[in-house]
Every structure is written in structure tokens, then in C-alpha cells.
C-alpha positions in Angstrom: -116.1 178.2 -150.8 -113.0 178.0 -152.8 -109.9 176.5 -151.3 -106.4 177.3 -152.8 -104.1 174.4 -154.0 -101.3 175.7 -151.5 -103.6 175.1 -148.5 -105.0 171.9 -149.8 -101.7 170.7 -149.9 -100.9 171.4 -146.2 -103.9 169.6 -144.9 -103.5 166.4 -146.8 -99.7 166.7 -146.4 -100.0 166.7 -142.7 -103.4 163.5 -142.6 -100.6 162.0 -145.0 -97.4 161.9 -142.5 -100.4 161.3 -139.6 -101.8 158.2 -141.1 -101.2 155.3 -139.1 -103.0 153.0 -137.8 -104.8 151.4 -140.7 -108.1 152.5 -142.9 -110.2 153.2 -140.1 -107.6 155.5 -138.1 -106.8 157.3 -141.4 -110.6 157.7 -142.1 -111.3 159.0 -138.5 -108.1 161.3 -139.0 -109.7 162.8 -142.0 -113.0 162.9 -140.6 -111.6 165.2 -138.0 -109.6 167.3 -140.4 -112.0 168.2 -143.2 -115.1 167.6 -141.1 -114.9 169.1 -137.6 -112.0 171.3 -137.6 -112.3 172.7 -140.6 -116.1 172.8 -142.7 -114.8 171.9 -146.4 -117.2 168.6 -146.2 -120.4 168.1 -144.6 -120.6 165.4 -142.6 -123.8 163.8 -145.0 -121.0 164.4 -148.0 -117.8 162.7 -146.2 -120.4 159.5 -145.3 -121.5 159.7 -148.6 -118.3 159.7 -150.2 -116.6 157.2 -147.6 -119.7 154.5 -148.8 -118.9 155.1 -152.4 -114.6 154.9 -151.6 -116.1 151.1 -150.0 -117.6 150.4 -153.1 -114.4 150.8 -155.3 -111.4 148.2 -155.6 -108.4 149.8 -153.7 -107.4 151.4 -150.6 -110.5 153.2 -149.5 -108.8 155.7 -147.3 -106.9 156.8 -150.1 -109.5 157.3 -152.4 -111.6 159.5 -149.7 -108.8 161.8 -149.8 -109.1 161.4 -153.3 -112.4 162.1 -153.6 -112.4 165.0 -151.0 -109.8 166.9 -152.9 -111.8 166.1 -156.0 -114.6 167.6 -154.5 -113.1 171.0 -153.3 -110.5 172.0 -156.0 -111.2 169.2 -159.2 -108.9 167.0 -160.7 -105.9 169.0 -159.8 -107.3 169.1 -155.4 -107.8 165.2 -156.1 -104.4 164.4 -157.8 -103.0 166.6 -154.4 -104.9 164.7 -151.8 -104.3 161.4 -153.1 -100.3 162.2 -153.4 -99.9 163.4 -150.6 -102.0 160.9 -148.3 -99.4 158.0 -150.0 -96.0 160.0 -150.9 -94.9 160.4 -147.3 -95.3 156.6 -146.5 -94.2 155.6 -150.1 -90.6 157.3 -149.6 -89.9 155.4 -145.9 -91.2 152.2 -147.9 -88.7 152.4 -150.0 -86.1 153.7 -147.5 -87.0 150.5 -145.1 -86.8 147.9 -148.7 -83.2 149.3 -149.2 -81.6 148.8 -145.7 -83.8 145.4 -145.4 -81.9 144.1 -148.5 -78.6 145.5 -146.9 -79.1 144.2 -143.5 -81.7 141.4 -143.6 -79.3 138.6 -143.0 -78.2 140.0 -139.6 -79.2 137.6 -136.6 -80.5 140.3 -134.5 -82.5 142.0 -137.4 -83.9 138.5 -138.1 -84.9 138.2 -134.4 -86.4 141.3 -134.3 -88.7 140.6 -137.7 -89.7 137.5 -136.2 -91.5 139.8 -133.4 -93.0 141.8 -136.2 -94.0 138.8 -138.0 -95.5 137.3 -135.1 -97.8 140.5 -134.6 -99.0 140.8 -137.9 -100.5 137.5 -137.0 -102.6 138.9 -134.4 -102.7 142.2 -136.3 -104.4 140.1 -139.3 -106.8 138.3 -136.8 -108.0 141.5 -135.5 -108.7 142.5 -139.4 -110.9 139.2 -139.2 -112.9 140.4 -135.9 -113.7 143.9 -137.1 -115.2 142.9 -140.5 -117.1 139.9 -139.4 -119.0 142.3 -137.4 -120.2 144.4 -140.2 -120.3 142.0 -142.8 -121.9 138.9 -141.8 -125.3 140.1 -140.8 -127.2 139.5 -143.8 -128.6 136.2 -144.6 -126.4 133.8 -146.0 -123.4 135.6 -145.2 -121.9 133.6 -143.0 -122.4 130.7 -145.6 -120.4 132.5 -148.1 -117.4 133.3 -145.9 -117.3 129.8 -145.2 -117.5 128.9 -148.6 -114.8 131.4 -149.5 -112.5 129.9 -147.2 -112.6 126.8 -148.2 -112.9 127.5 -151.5 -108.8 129.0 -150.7 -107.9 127.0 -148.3 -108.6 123.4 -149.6 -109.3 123.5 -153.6 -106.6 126.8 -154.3 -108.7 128.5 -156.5 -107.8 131.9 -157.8 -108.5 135.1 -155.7 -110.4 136.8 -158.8 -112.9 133.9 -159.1 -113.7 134.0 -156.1 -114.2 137.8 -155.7 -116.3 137.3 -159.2 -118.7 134.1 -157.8 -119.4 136.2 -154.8 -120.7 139.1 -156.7 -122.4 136.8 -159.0 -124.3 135.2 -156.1 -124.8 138.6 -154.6 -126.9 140.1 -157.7 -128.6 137.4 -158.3 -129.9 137.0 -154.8 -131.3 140.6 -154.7 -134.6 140.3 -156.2 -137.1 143.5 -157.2 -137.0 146.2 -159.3 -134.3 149.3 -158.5 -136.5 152.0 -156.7 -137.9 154.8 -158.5 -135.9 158.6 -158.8 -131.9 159.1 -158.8 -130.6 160.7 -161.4 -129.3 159.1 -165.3 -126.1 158.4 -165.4 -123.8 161.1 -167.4 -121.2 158.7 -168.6 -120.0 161.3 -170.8 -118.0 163.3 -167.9 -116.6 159.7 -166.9 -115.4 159.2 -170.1 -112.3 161.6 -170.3 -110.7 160.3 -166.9 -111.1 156.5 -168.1 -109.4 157.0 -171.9 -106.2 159.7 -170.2 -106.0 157.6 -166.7 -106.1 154.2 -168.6 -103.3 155.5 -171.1 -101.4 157.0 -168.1 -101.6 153.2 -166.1 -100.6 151.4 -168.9 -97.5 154.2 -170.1 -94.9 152.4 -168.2 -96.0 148.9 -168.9 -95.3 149.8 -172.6 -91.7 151.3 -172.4 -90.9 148.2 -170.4 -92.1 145.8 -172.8 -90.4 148.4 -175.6 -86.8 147.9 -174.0 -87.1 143.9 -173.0 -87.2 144.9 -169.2 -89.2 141.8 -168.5 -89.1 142.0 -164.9 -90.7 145.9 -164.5 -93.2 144.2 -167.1 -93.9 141.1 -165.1 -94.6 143.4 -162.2 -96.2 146.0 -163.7 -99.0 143.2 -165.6 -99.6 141.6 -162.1 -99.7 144.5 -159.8 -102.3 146.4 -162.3 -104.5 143.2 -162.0 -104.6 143.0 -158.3 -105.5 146.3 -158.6 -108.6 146.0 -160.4 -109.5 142.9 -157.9 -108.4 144.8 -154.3 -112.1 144.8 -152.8 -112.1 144.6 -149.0 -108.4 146.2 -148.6 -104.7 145.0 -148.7 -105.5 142.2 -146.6 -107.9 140.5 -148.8 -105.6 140.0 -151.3 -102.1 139.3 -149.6 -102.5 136.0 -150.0 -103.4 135.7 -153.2 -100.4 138.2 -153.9 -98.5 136.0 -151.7 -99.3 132.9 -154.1 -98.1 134.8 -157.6 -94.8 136.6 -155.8 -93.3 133.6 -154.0 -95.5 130.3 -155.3 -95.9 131.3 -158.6 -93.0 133.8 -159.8 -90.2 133.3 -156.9 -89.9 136.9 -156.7 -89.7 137.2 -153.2 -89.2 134.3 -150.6 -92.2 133.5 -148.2 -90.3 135.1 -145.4 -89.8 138.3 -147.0 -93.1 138.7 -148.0 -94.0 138.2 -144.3 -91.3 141.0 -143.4 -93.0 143.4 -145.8 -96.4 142.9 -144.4 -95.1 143.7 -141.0 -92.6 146.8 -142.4 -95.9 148.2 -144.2 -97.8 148.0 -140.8 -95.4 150.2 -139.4 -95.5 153.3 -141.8 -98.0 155.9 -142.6 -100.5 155.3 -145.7 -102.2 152.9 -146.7 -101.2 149.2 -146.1 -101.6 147.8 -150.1 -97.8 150.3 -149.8 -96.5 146.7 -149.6 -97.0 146.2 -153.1 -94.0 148.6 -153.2 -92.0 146.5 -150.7 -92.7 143.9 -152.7 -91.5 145.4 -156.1 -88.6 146.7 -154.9 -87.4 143.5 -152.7 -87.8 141.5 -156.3 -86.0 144.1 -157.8 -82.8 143.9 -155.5 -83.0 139.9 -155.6 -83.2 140.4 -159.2 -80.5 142.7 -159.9 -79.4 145.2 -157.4 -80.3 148.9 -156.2 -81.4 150.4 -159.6 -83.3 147.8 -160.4 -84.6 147.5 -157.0 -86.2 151.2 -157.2 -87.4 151.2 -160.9 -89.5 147.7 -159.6 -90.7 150.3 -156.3 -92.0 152.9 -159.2 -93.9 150.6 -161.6 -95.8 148.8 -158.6 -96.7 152.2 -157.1 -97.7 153.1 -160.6 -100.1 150.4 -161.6 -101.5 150.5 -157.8 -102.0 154.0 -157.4 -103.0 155.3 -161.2 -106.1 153.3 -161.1 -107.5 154.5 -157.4 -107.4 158.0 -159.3 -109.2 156.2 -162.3 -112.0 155.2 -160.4 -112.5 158.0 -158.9 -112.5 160.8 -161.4 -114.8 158.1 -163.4 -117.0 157.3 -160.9 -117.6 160.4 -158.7 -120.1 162.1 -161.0 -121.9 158.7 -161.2 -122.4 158.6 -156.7 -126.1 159.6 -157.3 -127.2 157.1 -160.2 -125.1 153.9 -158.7 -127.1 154.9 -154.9 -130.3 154.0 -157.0 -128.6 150.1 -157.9 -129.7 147.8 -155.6 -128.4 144.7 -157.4 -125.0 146.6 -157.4 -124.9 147.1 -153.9 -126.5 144.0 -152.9 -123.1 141.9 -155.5 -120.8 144.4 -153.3 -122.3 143.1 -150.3 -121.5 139.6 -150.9 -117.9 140.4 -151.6 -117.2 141.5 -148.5 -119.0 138.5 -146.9 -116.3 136.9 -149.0 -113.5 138.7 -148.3 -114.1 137.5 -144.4 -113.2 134.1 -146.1 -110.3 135.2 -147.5 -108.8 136.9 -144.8 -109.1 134.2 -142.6 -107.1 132.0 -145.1 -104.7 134.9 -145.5 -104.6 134.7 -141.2 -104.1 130.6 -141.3 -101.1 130.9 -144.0 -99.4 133.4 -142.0 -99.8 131.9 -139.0 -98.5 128.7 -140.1 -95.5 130.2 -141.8 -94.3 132.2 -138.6 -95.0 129.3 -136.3 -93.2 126.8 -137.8 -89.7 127.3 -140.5 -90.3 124.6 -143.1 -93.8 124.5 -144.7 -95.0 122.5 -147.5 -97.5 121.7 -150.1 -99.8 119.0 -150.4 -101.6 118.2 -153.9 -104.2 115.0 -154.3 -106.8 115.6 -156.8 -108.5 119.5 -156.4 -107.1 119.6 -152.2 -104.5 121.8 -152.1 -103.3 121.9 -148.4 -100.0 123.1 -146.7 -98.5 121.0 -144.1 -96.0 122.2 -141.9 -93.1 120.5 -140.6 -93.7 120.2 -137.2 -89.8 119.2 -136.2 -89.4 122.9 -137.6 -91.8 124.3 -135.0 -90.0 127.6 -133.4 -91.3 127.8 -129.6 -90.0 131.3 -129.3 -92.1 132.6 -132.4 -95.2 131.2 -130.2 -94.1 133.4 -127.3 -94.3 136.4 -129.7 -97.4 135.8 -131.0 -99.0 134.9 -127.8 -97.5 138.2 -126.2 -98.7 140.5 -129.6 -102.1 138.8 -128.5 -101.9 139.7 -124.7 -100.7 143.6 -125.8 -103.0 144.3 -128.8 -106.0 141.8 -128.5 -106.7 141.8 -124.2 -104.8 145.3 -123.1 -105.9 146.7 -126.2 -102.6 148.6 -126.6 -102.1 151.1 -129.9 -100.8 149.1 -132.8 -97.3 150.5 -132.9 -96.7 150.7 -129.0 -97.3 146.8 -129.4 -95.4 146.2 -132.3 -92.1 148.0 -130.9 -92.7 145.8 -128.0 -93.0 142.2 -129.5 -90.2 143.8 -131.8 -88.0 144.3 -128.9 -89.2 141.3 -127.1 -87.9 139.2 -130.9 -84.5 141.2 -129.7 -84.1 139.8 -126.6 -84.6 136.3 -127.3 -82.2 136.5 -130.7 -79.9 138.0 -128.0 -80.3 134.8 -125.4 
């Protein structure tokens, strides 16, 4: 059955101003609208397409939308859904990034981020609970999480490598041939999207570099390579994009990248919408409003172009990569990993909300942070310990919780 553009666009317009709540609220939401109320997927087609979104670097929720629009009206239904699920959370990103660089400074609205920052503590530990239980049931597993971890936590090496020795060990582990049928691959019709998409993502990285705006360049290089490595969502890499924006670059200080994490948890879309925090944060520390907002569009750009990318590429290929074991069996092991590297993400963040003067420690290959525990800040344990109580034991909905230990921030600024 054909569906017209103008309805396709009310759907996903409404699943994008309804999606809270994460990937798997936004993939339930979906579930519901395309599935159950209204039959433009079977439900053996939306779990089909939701294992191959898994399979793709980027937000997964917004490359099922993708994916679903693809399916029902082409490129042009695909290019809909995907706007549309990130737009309406994209344009209160970037209304929240401009008042937080107006008002930041204010005691109260520090107060009140140290209650968000304390929750996304407990919000990122949660993250930790639900993927352990899906990914560390194959042998060895638990092994590489572990591995991953330390791998972060104590020798600092890159996020990429890590993601790449994981899928290394994964293939080579799976041993046997692929099983017989599944169709050849037709890398002809994946062709077109991967020449036009890649000359669309790296456009704006060009007319940067053309008029010496090295800033929208810096930003636009790094944010298109954490797009390529973003396997097991935003969180897996926030620390690693915490290490280039604030370690490496001094775009942003740890503190605000903390604030954008817990500003992104609040908004519809998905949660790698931080990236535009980011971008537009380093843009006003950089040089003001204008800047601020160009920074916001390359980041979206270079974060969103290549979820399209993948998609329009690797859509017609769902039948021929079903029939790749060793594929599957490398993805596998990266999100095994990316337990590991959530859990450092979880430690960092912890430590940084806990206590207000953290630093490094380098002998040899250890790289360690050590906090200065004369900076410890009881009241930011309260917080977290209440987020925990709210979110974790009375199992309260994400933003009810985060409005609370927001408020809760309030109060104590205010005593």
C-alpha cells in the first residue's frame, strides 16, 4: 500500500516530539505507531529492521525511523522519518545551549545542574544494567568487558582501538563456514547513496576549510569520526568524546560536558543530540552566538548525514549480511565491549560529580584520575543517592526523577 509524503510526515512528526525516554522508549513508541495501530510494517519486518539499525554505528532509533520511511515511500519517506524523529529535539537543543551560555553562572542554575548531573549518574548505571543483560551471555563475554574497561580505565587507550580489537577478536573466534542460501549482495544499488551521501557529509567540512574557519573544521573532522565509531549508542562513546572536547581540545570544560549529558536526557530524540550541545557550547566559548549556532549545524551535520548513509547503503544488503556469521559474531563482541566502556564512562562521571577538583595521574602506560578528596561535595552525594532511590528502587519515569533531583539541587543551592 502506498502512503503519501504528507501523512508520513505526521506520524513521524508526532513519534519525533513523543520520543523520550531513550532508544528503547523511542523504539517501543514506534513499534506501536507503525506496527499496531497502524499496519505499514509487519511485525517480522520492524524486528528485522530494528536487528540490522543494531548492527550500524549511530543512533539505532533513528535509523529504524529511517529505515521504516525508506521502506514505505524510498529515499524521499526515509529522509522524512529520520528529520523528523531528530528536528523537534535538535531545535530545544539548541534553544537550551543558548540560555545555558547566558545563564550558566547563576548559583541557583548551578545548583539545580548539579541535580541533573547527579542523575545522569544513576541514569548511566542503569545503561550498564540493561546491556549487561543482553550482552554478556556468550562465552567470553564477560572477559572482554572486563578487558575493555581496563583497557580505558588504566592504560587510556583510544575508543576506536578498542571498538576495532573487539571485533577483531569477535571474527576470529566464530569458526565454520557461513550457512548455505541468502541472496548475493547487489552492491550496485548501494553504490549511488555512498558516492552523493559521502559528498553531502563532507560539503561543509570543505567550505570550512575553504574560508580558514578552523574551529567548524576541527568540529566537523571529529564529530564525523565518532560517527563512524558510535556502536552501542551515545553512551559508549561519551567518554571518549569527553577525552578529545575537554582533555584533548579544551572546547568545553568537564563540567559542561556533564551539563549537556544531562540537558540531552531531558529532550526528545536521540541522546548522541549532545554532540549538538557540545558544538554549539564550544562555539559560544569560542566566539559568541553566531558562531555558537554554525558549530550546532556542522556537528548535527557530520552526526546525522552518515545514519542516512548507512542506511540507504545498507538496506538492500539486510538479506546477504543475515547470511555473515563472522560479521555478526565481530558485532557481537562489540557490544560485550561496549559494557566496558560504559562502565568507565559511569566511573568518570561519577567521580567528576562527586568530588570538584579531579586530576590525572601518568606513570609509564597507567593512566588514572585521582580525585581530590578535600574537594568532595556531600550534597552532590545526597543527589545521587536520591536519583538512585527514585529511578533505580521506586522505579520512577526518567523525567518525573530528573525534575525531582533537579528541584531537590534547588533547594540545597537555596540553603
Amino acid at each position: 500500500m502506498q502512503h503519501g509524503l504528507g501523512e508520513l510526515a505526521r506520524v513521524f512528526g508526532r513519534i519525533g516530539v513523543l520520543s523520550f525516554g531513550g532508544p528503547a522508549a523511542q523504539i517501543a513508541l514506534m513499534h506501536r505507531e507503525l506496527v499496531e495501530e497502524r499496519p505499514w510494517l509487519t511485525e517480522a519486518q520492524y524486528l528485522r529492521a530494528l536487528s540490522f539499525c543494531m548492527l550500524l554505528p549511530g543512533p539505532e532509533a533513528m535509523q529504524l525511523a529511517t529505515y521504516a520511511g525508506w521502506r514505505l515511500r524510498g529515499v524521499p519517506g526515509g529522509l522524512i522519518a529520520g528529520g523528523l524523529f531528530v528536528l523537534p529535539g535538535a531545535l530545544v537543543i539548541a534553544a537550551l545551549a543558548l540560555a545555558y551560555g547566558a545563564f550558566a553562572d547563576l548559583p541557583l542554575v548551578q545548583a539545580g545542574f548539579l541535580g541533573i548531573k547527579a542523575t545522569v549518574v544513576v541514569i548511566v548505571i542503569q545503561a550498564i544494567g540493561r546491556l549487561s543483560a543482553k550482552a554478556l551471555g556468550a562465552p567470553g563475554a564477560k572477559a572482554l568487558a572486563v578487558l575493555s574497561f581496563l583497557a580505558l580505565f588504566l592504560v587510556n587507550l583510544p575508543f576506536p582501538l578498542v571498538i576495532a580489537l573487539a571485533a577483531t577478536w569477535g571474527a576470529l573466534r566464530h569458526s565454520g563456514p557461513a550457512p548455505a542460501g541468502g541472496q548475493r549482495a547487489d552492491l550496485r544499488r548501494s553504490l549511488r547513496p555512498l558516492v552523493i551521501g559521502g559528498a553531502l557529509w563532507a560539503a561543509p567540512l570543505v567550505l570550512a576549510a575553504l574560508a580558514g574557519a578552523d574551529l567548524l573544521l576541527a568540529l566537523g573532522l571529529f564529530f564525523s569520526k565518532l560517527a563512524v565509531v558510535t556502536f552501542g549508542g551515545a553512551y559508549a562513546v561519551l567518554a571518549y568524546m569527553t577525552q578529545e572536547v575537554v582533555t584533548a581540545q579544551g572546547w568545553v570544560s568537564a563540567g559542561q560536558m556533564l551539563d549537556a549529558l544531562g540537558l540531552a536526557e531531558t529532550t526528545p530524540g536521540p541522546l548522541i543530540l549532545v554532540t549538538e550541545f557540545v558544538g554549539i557550547t564550544a562555539g559560544l566559548n569560542a566566539g559568541g552566538a553566531g558562531l555558537g549556532l554554525l558549530a550546532g549545524v556542522m556537528t548535527l551535520w557530520v552526526t546525522f548525514v552518515p545514519c542516512y548513509i548507512w542506511i540507504f547503503a545498507g538496506a538492500p544488503l539486510i538479506d546477504w549480511l543475515e547470511h555473515r556469521p563472522r560479521i555478526s559474531a565481530a558485532l557481537s563482541a562489540i557490544t560485550a565491549a561496549v559494557v566496558g566502556v560504559i562502565t568507565n564512562l559511569s566511573v568518570w562521571f561519577a567521580v567528576h560529580v562527586l568530588f570538584a577538583s579531579v586530576d590525572r595521574f601518568q606513570a609509564g602506560p597507567l593512566h588514572l584520575i585521582l580525585p581530590d578528596w578535600a574537594s568532595f561535595q556531600p550534597a552532590a552525594l545526597a543527589l545521587v543517592l536520591l536519583a538512585a532511590a527514585l529511578l533505580l528502587w521506586r522505579k520512577w519515569p526518567l523525567l518525573q526523577g530528573l525534575g525531582t533531583v533537579t528541584l531537590a539541587g534547588v533547594l540545597i543551592g537555596l540553603l
